[in-house]
N, C-alpha and C positions, 0 to 999 in steps of 0.2 A: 779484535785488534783496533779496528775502528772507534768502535764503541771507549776499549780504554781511553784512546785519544781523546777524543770528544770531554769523557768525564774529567780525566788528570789535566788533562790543558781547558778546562772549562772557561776561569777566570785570566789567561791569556787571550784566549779565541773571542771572549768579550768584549774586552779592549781590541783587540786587532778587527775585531768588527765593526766596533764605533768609529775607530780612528779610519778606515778604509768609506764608511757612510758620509764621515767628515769633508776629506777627499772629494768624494763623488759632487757632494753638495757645494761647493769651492769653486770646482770645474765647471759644476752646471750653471744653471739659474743664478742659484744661491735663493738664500729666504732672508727675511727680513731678523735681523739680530735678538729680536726679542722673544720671535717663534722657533729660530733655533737654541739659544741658551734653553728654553722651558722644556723641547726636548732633550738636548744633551742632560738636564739636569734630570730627568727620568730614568733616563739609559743609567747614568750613574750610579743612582738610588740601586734603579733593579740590579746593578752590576753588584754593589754591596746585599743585599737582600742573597742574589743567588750565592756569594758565597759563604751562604751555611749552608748547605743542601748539596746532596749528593757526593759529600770528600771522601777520598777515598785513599789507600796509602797504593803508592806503586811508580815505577819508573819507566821511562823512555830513551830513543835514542841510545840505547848501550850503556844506561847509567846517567847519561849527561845534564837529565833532566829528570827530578824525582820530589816527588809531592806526600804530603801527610794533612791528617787532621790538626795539626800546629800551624805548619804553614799557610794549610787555607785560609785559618785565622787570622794571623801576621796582615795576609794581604787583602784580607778584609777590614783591618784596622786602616791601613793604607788608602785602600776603597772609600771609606767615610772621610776620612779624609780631604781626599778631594772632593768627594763632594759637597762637605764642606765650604772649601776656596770658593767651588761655584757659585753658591748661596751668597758667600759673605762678600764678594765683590764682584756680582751681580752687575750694578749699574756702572762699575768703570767696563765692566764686557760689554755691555750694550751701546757704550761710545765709543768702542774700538771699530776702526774698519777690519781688522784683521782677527777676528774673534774665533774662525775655525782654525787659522793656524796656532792660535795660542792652546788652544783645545791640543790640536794635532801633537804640537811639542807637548803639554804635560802629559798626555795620555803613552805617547813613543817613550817619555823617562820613566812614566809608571809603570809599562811593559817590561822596561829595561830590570826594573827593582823588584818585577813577577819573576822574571826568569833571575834576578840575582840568587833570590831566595830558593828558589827552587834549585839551585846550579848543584850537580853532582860533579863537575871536577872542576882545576884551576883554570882553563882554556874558556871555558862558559861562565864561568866568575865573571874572567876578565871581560868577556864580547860584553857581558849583561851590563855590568859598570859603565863599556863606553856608552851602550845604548840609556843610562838613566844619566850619564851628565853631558855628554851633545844636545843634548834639546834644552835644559835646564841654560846652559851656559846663553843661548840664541833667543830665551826665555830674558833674560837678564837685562837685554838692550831691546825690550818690547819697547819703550818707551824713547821712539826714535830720536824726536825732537831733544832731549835733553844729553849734556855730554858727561852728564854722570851714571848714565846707563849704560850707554858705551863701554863709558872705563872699568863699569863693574863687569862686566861681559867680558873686554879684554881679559882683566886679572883672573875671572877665570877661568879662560882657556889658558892661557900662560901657567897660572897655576893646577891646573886639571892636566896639560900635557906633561908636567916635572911629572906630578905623581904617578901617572900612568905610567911612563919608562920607566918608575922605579919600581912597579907593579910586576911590570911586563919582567925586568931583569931579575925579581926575585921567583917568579916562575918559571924562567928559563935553568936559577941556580938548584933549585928542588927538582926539577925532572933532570936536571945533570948529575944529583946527588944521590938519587932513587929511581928516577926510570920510570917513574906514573907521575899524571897528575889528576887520578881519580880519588876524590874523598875519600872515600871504601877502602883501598888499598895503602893510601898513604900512612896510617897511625903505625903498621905492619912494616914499614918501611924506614921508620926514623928513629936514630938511633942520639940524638943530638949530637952530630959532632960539628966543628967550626962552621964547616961550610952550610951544614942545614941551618944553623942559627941564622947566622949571616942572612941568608934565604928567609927566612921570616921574619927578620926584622925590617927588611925589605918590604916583605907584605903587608907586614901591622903599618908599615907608614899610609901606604895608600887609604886602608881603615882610619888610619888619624887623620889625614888629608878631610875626608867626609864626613866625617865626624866634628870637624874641628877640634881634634884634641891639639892641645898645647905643647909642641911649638910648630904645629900645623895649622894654625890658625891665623896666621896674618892675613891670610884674604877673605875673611868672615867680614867684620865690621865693614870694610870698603865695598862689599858687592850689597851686601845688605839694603846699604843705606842708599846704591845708585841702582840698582832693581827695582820696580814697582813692587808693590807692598803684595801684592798677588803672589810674584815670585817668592818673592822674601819668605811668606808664610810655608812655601813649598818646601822652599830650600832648608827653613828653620825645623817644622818637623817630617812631614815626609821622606825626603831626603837623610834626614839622619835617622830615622825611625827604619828606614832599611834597611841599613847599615848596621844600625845594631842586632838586628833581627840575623843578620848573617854571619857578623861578627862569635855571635853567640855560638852557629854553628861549627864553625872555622875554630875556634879555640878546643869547642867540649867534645867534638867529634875527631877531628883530620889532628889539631896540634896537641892533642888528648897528653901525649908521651912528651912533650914539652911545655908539661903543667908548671912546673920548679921555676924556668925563666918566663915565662909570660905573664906568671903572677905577679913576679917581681917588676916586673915593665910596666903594667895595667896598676898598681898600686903605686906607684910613683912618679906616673903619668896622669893618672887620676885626681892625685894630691895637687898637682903643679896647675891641673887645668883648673880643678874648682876654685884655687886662689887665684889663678892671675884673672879667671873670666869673672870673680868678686870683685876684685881689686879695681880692675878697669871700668866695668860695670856704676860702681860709685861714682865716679868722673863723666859719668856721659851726659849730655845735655839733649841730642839729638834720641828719639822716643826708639828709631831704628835701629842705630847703633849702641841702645841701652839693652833694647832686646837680644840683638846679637852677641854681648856679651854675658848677659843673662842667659842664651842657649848653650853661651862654653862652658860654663859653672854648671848648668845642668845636665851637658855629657859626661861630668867628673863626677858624678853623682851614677848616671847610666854606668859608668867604668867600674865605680864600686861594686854595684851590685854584680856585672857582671867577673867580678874577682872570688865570688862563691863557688862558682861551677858546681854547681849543682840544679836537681829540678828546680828548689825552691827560686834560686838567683835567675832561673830563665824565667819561670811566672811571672818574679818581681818585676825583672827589665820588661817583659811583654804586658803586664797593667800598668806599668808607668808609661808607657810612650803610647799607651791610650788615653791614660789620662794628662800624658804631655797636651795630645794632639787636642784636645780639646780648650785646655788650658793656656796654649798658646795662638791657637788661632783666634780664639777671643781678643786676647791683647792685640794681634797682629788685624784682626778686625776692627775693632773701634779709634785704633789708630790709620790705618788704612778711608775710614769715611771720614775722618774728619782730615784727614792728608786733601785728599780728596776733594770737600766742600768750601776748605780754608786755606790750605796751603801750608797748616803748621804743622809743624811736626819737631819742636823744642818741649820739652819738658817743664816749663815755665808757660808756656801758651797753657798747659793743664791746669792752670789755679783759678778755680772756683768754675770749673768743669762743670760738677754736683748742680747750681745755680743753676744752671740752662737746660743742662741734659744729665737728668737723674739715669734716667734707666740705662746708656751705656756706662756712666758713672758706677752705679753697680755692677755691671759685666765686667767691666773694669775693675775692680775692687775683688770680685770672684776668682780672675785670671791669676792677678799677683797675687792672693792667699794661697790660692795652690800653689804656684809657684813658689814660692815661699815655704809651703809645707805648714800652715797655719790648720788647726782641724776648725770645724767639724769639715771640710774640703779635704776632697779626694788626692789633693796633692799630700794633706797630710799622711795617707794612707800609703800611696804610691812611695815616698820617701823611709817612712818607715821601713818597710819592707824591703825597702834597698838594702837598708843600713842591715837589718838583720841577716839578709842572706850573704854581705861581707864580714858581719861578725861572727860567720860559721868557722872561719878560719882562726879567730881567734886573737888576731892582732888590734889588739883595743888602742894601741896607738893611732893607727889608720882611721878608726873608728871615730875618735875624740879628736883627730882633725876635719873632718868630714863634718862634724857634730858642730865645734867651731865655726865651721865656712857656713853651715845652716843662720847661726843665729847674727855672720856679716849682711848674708843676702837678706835677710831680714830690715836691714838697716834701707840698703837699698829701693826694695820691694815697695816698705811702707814710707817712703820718700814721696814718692809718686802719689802714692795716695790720699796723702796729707794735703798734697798742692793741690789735689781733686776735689776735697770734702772741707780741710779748714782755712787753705790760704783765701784768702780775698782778692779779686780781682776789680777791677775796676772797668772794665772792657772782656770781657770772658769770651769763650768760644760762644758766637750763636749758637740758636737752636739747630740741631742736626738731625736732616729730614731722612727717614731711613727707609727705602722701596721694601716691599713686602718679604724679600728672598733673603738682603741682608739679616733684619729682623729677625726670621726665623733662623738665622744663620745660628745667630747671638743666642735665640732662648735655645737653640738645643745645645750648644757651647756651654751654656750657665747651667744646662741643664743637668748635663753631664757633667760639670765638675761636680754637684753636688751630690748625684744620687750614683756615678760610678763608685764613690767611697763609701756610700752609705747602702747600697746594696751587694751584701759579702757574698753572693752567688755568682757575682761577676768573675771574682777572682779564684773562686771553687771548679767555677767552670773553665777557666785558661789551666788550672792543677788538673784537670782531669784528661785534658787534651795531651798530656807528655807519656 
């Protein structure tokens, strides 16, 4: 029994053992910022490494808690992830005084997004969810001295406590409706009549809430842009790369028997987000709140795919929000050191970028291709793939609008790049001095947009884990 423990909670007992080391180290002495970031960013590595090793399928707690070879993965893409962040803004942690608790929150919201995903019923859903946006929100206003961190922190908790009680009331109306709210037992139990709908539409908002789908999105852009870029990157993939991950299960497993309306919800929700996070996307000036709504346009894309329900449409959503995670922490990185070294952070500061600083120039140039969905880049691969596993349903309309909103964000995307490579500056951003951790942040960022598309074992292997 032990032994299952130990193995099924491996990559929780991981984190809840750094985060507890964190703690210790806090209370004590403490070490000097640059000797603890060097191990936290170890801990993290091996925490990613160990999870491929030893997965095993089996459940805990009477259900509550239950693990596969899929999800080890999931929360292994998550794992990289942050480790990631660590690397890439590196040297704002080493000027923070407060650097184990910024640890301690993302590591408590990444627990939070182990156990989301792992959640066998709707009561452990819920705990999980408050546990990965309580820390994120307290994450938000790291950046004490400024009053736009604050206000991005307020919006949202204000916004994180709406969704939550509408969370909470749509699984008080499903256990009122059926009497479980065990995953296992619920598909067995739903027959869709008013009240269960009702109940789900409830649920799916909270999913749109973290997701930012549309018209859950009004408190994207405004936390974005008063968060430090650390957070930001968290919030932009992490944070919804969980989401989706669970999202995924939640529909093909538990709402299985209310396939008919969720498809209808998720494709017209889908549609709405990719346009309006295009649309506004166009208009932004600010490099953060261009990102942000570049991330909405890219959940309307995650929504398509996941409107396949099938194996294929999980593989596709789970290579894309790898090759999300890479492809936007670049962007969220090279914007973040030059926030950072300069102060700017307008989309206009970027003209004649290329001139002083080629090489994040090119990271830059990497990030938006995929994002974009440009080949030979793995975003083009990932998007693909999207599109395919929603055109298993057959609706080529949805399809050819989706197709559409591709070649808007296009306009966008190489907007930016243009002001990097040919506009002329006359004063350009200085040279941007990069410490060794960012750096390698960025080649393994650039590294992986390219060769995650261009290595088809990648995605052989996410099909082999279903």
């Amino acid at each position: 029994m032990l032994n299952d423990f130990l193995i099924l909670m491996k990559s929780e007992l991981v984190i809840t053992f750094i985060i507890f080391l964190l703690l210790i180290i806090k209370v004590g002495k403490g070490i000097k910022n640059e000797h603890l970031l060097t191990m936290v960013q170890f801990l993290l590595l091996g925490n990613f490494v160990a999870g491929f090793f030893f997965n095993e399928t089996g459940s805990l707690f009477g259900g509550m808690f239950t693990t596969n070879a899929m999800m080890a993965f999931q929360k292994s893409i998550l794992s990289l992830g942050v480790y990631l962040i660590s690397l890439l803004f590196a040297d704002w942690l080493k000027k923070s005084e407060h650097m184990p608790e910024f640890f301690i929150l993302m590591l408590s919201a990444l627990l939070g997004m182990f156990f989301m995903i792992s959640s066998g019923t709707l009561l452990m859903f819920f705990l999980a969810l408050e546990l990965s946006t309580i820390p994120v929100a307290a994450m938000a206003n790291f950046d004490l001295e400024k009053k736009l961190s604050s206000e991005a922190s307020m919006k949202m908790i204000l916004s994180s406590a709406f969704s939550s009680g509408i969370l909470l009331f749509g699984i008080s109306l499903i256990y009122g409706a059926t009497g479980s709210v065990s995953f296992t037992e619920l598909p067995a139990l739903l027959n869709n009549s008013p009240l269960q709908i009702l109940a789900f539409v409830f649920l799916f908002t909270a999913f749109a809430f973290k997701l930012s789908v549309v018209p859950f999105h009004l408190w994207t852009a405004d936390v974005y842009e008063g968060a430090p870029v650390a957070v930001t990157s968290f919030l932009s993939v992490i944070s919804k790369g969980s989401v989706a991950f669970i999202l995924i299960t939640t529909l093909y497993k538990v709402f299985a028997p209310m396939h008919e309306i969720w498809y209808n919800m998720i494709m017209v929700l889908s549609i709405v987000t990719m346009i309006v996070g295009n649309l506004f996307a166009i208009r932004q000036q600010n490099i953060k709140r261009f990102l942000a709504f570049s991330s909405i346009a890219q959940v309307g894309f995650i929504l398509l795919g996941i409107s396949g329900n099938s194996n294929e449409a999980t593989s596709s959503v789970v290579y894309f929000v790898l090759i999300y995670i890479f492809s936007n922490l670049a962007a969220f990185g090279v914007a973040g050191a030059i926030s950072r070294q300069t102060g700017k952070e307008l989309i206009n500061d970027y003209k004649g970028l290329y001139q002083t600083n080629p090489f994040i120039s090119w990271i830059l140039a990497l990030a938006f291709f995929s994002l974009a969905g440009i080949p030979p880049t793995a975003g083009f691969f990932g998007k693909l793939f999207l599109i395919t596993a929603g055109a298993a349903k057959g609706n080529y309309l949805f399809i050819t609008i989706a197709a559409l909103n591709l070649i808007v964000s296009l306009y966008y995307y190489l907007r930016v790049i243009r002001a990097v490579f040919m506009d002329k500056n006359d004063q350009p951003i200085e040279k941007i001095n990069l410490e060794f951790s960012p750096k390698l942040g960025l080649i393994i960022c650039g590294a992986g947009i390219v060769l995650v598309g261009l290595l088809s074992w990648i995605y052989d292997y996410i099909t082999t884990l279903l």
